[in-house]
C-alpha positions in Angstrom: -32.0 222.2 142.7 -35.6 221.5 141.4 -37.9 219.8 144.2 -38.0 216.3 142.7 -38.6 213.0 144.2 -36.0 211.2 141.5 -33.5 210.1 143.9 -35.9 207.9 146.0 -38.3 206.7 142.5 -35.4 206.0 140.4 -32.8 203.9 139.8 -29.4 205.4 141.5 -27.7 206.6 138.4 -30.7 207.7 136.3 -31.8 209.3 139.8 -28.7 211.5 140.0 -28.6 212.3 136.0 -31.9 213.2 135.9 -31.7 215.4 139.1 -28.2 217.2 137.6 -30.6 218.3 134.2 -33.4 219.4 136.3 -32.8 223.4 137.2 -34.8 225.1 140.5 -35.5 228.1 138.1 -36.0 228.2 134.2 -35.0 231.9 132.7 -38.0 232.9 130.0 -36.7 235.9 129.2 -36.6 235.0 125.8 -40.1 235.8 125.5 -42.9 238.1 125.8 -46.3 237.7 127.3 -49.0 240.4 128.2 -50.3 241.0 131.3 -52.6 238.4 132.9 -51.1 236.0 130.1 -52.7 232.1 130.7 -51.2 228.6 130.2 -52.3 228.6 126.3 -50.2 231.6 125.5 -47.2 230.6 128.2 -46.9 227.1 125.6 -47.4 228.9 122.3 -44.3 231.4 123.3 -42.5 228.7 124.3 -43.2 226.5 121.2 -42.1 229.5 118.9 -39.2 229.9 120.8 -38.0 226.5 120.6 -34.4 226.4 119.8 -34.5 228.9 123.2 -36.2 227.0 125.2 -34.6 223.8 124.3 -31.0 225.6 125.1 -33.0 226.6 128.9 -33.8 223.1 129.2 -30.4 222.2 128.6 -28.3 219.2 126.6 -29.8 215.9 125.7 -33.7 217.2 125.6 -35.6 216.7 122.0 -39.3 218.2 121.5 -41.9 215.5 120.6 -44.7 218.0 120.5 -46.9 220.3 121.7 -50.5 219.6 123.1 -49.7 215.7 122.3 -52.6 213.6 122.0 -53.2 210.5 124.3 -56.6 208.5 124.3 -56.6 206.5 127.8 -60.2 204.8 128.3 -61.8 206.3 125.1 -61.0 210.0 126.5 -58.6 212.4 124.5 -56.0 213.9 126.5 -53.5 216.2 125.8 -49.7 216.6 127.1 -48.5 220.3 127.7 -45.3 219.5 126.1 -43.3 215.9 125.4 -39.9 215.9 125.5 -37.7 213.0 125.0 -34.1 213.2 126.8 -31.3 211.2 125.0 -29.0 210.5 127.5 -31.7 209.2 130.0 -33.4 207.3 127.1 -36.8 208.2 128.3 -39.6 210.5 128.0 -40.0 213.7 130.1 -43.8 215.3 130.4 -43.4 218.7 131.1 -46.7 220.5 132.5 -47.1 224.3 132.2 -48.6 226.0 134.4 -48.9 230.1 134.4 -49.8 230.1 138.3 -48.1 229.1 141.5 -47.9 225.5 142.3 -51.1 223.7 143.7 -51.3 219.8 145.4 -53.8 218.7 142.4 -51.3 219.4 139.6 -49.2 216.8 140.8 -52.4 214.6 140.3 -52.7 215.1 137.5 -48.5 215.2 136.0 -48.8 211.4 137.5 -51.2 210.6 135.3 -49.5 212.1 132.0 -46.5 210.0 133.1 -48.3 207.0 133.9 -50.2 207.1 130.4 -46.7 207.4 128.4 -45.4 204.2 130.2 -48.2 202.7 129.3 -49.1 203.6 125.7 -45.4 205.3 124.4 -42.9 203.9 126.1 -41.0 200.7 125.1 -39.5 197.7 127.1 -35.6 199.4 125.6 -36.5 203.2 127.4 -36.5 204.0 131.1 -39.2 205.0 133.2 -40.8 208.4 132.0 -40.0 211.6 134.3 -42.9 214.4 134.7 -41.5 218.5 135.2 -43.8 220.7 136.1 -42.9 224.2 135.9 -45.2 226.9 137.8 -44.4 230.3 138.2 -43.4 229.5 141.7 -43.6 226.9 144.3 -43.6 226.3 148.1 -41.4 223.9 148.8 -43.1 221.9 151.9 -46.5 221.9 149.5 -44.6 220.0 146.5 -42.8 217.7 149.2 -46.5 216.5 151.1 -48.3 216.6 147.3 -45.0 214.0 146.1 -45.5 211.7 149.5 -47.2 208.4 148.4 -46.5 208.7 144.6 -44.3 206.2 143.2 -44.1 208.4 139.5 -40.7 210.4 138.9 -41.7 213.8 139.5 -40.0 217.1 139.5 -41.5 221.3 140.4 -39.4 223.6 139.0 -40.7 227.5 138.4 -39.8 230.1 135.9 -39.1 234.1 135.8 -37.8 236.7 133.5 -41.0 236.9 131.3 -40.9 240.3 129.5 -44.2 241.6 130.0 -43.8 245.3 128.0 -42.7 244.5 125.1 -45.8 243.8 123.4 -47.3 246.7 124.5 -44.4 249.1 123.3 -44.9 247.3 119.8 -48.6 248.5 119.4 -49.6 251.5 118.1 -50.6 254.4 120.7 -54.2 256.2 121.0 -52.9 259.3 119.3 -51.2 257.0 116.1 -54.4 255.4 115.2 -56.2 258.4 115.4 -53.6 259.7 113.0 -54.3 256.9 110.6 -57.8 257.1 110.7 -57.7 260.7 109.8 -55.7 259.6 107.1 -57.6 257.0 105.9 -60.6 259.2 106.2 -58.9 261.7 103.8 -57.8 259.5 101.2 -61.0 258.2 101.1 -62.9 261.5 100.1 -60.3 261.9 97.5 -61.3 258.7 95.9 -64.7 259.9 96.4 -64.2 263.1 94.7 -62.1 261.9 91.6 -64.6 259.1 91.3 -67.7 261.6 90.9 -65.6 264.1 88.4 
């Protein structure tokens, strides 16, 4: 199970649902990153994948958007991802993050969720969850960064990035040598038919 703080900040039964659709580990195998890949590219993987990552999530999640924009005091803001989950009628913030887990992230997921109760949510939806997903956590530094906020929170991390795959797809030194050569020839037999 995900470190979350649901049970104690939420109501008993949407505690319990909304710990049963949180996982400890998401699988992103479904996509493909290079080396040294940042947040950025971890969300535009993820948004072109979808339907993949939707299914990873599991039932009852539908995407609101990517990068969504919340003005809070005159400042633009943006969401990592906004999900909104059916069954617990109520938004979920997820916050990427391509690095292990740090205290200040959960700073700053309590603000995401705070801003959505206040400026998306209505009087009919439940309290709004935040997920953050890190590539990995320690457990006693989620649990003392979640002591003294009242916000729904969950850490979760993720694995199973193909890293390779790009790389495999681009051309080696030796083939774009080869098509240089080859461009370089069919060029000076342009040349030459040009000048006859």
């Amino acid at each position: 199970m995900a470190n979350t703080n649901f049970a104690e900040k939420l109501p008993e039964i949407q505690g319990k649902l909304a710990q049963e659709i949180v996982k400890d580990t998401y699988d992103f195998s479904f996509i493909s990153l290079p080396r040294g890949y940042d947040e950025t590219a971890l969300e535009e993987a993820l948004e072109q994948n979808i339907t993949r990552f939707l299914l990873e999530l599991g039932t009852g999640f539908a995407f609101i958007g990517r990068q969504k924009e919340i003005v809070v005091s005159g400042k633009t803001r943006k969401i990592d991802m906004l999900f909104y989950h059916i069954r617990l009628k109520c938004y979920v913030v997820v916050e990427l993050k391509a690095v292990s887990f740090e205290p200040e992230f959960a700073g700053k997921l309590n603000f995401y969720v705070n801003a959505v109760n206040e400026l998306i949510r209505t009087s009919e939806e439940n309290p709004t969850i935040g997920l953050l997903i890190c590539k990995d956590k320690d457990q006693t530094e989620v649990q003392w960064a979640f002591q003294g906020i009242q916000t729904p929170m969950g850490v979760a991390s993720y694995d199973n990035i193909k890293l390779e795959e790009i790389k495999r797809q681009l051309p080696t030194e030796k083939e774009i040598q080869q098509r240089i050569e080859l461009a370089e020839e069919e060029f000076n037999l342009n040349r030459k038919k040009q000048k006859k």
